[in-house]
C-alpha positions in Angstrom: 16.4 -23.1 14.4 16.4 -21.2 11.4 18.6 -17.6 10.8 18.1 -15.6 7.3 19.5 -12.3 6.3 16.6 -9.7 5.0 18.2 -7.2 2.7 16.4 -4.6 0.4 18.3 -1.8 -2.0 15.9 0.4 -3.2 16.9 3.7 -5.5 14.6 6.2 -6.8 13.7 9.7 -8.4 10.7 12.1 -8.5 9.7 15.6 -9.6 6.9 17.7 -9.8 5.6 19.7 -12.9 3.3 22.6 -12.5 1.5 23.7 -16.0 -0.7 26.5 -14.7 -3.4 25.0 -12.8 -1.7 21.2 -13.6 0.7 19.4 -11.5 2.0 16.2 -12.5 4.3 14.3 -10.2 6.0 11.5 -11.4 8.4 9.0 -10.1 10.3 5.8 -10.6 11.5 3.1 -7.6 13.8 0.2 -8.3 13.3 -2.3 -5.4 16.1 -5.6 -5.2 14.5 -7.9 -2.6 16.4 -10.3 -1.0 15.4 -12.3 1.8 14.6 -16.0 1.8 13.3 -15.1 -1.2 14.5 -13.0 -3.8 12.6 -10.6 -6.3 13.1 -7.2 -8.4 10.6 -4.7 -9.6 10.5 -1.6 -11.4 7.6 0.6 -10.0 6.7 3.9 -12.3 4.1 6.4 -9.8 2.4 9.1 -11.6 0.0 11.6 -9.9 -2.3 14.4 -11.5 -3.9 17.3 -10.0 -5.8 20.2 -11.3 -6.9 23.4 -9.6 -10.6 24.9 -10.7 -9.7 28.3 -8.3 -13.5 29.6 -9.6 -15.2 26.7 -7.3 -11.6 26.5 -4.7 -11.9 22.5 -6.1 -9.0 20.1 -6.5 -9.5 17.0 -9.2 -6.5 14.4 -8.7 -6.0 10.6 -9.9 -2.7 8.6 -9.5 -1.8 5.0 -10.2 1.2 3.1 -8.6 3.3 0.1 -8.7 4.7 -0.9 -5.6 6.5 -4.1 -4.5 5.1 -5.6 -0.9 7.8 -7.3 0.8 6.6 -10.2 3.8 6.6 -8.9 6.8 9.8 -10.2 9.1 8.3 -10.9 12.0 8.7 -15.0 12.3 9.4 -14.9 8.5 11.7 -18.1 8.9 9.3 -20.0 10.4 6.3 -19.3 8.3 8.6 -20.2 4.7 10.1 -23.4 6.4 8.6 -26.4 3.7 8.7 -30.0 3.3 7.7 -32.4 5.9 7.2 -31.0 9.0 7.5 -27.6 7.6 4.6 -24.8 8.5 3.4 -24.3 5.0 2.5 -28.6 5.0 1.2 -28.5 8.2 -1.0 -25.4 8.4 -4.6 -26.2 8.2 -5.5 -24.3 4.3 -1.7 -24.1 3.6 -1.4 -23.7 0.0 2.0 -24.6 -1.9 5.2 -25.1 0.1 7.7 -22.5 -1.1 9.2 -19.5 0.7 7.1 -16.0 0.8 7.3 -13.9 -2.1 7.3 -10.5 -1.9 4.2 -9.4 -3.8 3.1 -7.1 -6.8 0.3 -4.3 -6.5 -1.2 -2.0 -8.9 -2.9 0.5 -7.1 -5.5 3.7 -8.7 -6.8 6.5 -6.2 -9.1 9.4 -7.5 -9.9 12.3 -5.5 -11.9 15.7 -4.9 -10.6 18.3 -2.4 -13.7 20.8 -2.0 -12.9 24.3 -0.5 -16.0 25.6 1.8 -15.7 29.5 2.1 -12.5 29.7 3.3 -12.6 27.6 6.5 -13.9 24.4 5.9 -12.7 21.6 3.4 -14.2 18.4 2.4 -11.7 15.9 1.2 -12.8 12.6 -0.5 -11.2 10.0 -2.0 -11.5 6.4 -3.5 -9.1 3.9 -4.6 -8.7 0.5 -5.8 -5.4 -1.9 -4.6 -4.9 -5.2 -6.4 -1.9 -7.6 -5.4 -0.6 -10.4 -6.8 1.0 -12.2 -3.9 -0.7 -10.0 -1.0 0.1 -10.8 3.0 -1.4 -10.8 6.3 -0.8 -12.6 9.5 -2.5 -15.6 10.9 -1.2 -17.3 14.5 -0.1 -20.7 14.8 -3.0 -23.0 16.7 -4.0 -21.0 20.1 -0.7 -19.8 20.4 0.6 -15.4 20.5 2.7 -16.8 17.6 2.0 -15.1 15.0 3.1 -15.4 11.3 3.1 -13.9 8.0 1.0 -15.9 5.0 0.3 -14.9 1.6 -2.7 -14.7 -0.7 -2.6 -15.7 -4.6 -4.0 -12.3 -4.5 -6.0 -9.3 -3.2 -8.8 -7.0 -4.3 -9.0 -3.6 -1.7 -11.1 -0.9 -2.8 -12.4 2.1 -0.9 -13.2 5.7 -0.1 -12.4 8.0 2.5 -13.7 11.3 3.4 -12.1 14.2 5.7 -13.9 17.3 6.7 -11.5 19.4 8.0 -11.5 23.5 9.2 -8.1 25.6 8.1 -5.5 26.4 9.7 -6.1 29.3 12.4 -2.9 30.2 14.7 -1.6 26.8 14.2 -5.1 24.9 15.0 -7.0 22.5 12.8 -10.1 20.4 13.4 -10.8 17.4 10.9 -12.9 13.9 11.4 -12.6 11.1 8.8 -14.7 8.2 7.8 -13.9 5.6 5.1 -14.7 2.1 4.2 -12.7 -0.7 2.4 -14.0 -3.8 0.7 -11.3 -6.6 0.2 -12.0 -9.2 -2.1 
C-alpha cells in the first residue's frame, strides 16, 4: 500500500580541448536524488585521447564519478523495514533502511588500431567500483521482482570490436568482451 514520489535534478557542463594530437574532454554533473531516500553528489568526468597518425593509433583513459540511483521498479516494496517489512524478512537481507542511491568510481583505458584503411580493431578495459551497487532479486517463486543493494561492487573488463569503415553508408563490426564482478 505504499506511494512515493521519485525526483532527480541533475545539471551539468562539458567541453572538449583539442592540443594538436590531444583532446581532453572534461565535465562536471550535479545529481540531487530524492526518492525514498535522498542523496547528492558531485561527479567530475575527464577523458584523454591522443592521436599517433604515423601508426593511424588512438591511446585514451578516462575516469568517472557517477551516482547510481535504485531502480523504480517495486522500489516501495523492496525499502519497506521493520517487522514484516521486505528487508527483515528476505532470506540474506542485510540492514533495514530504505535503498540508497550508490557511489562509483569508474577508470577505462583504450587502444583504437587503424588496419590500412578499412579495418579497425578497437579494445578497451575498465574497472567500475561502487559503494552501494544494485541488482534485482524476485521475491520467493514469484515474477515479483525487486531492487536490492550491495555494500559494494568490483566490475572489471575488456572489450574488443573489429570493425570495417564506412563504405556508402555500410559497416561490419563483431565484439567480444568479458567482465569479472567481485
Amino acid at each position: 500500500h505504499g506511494v512515493a514520489n521519485i525526483n532527480e535534478q541533475a545539471i551539468f557542463a562539458q567541453d572538449a580541448i583539442t592540443l594538436k594530437n590531444l583532446t581532453i574532454s572534461a565535465g562536471l554533473r550535479f545529481d540531487h536524488y530524492d526518492g525514498i531516500s535522498t542523496d547528492k553528489l558531485l561527479q567530475p568526468r575527464i577523458g584523454l585521447s591522443y592521436l599517433v597518425k604515423p601508426t593511424a593509433t588512438v591511446l585514451r583513459a578516462s575516469y568517472t564519478r557517477a551516482m547510481e540511483t535504485p531502480y523504480n521498479e517495486n522500489l516501495v516494496l523492496s525499502s519497506s523495514t521493520g517487522f514484516g517489512g521486505l528487508a527483515s524478512n528476505a532470506l540474506g537481507a542485510f540492514g533495514e533502511r530504505a535503498l540508497r542511491p550508490g557511489h562509483r568510481n569508474q577508470d577505462c583505458v583504450g587502444r583504437l588500431q587503424g588496419i590500412k584503411k578499412y579495418v579497425q580493431i578497437d579494445a578497451s578495459y575498465f574497472w567500475k567500483y561502487t559503494q552501494n551497487a544494485f541488482d534485482f532479486d524476485t521475491l520467493f517463486n514469484t515474477p515479483i521482482a525487486f531492487p536490492i543493494s550491495w555494500r559494494e561492487s568490483k566490475i572489471d573488463g575488456v572489450s574488443v570490436r573489429l570493425s570495417t569503415s564506412s563504405w556508402h553508408g555500410f559497416q561490419a563490426y563483431s565484439t567480444i568482451g568479458h567482465t569479472r564482478a567481485r
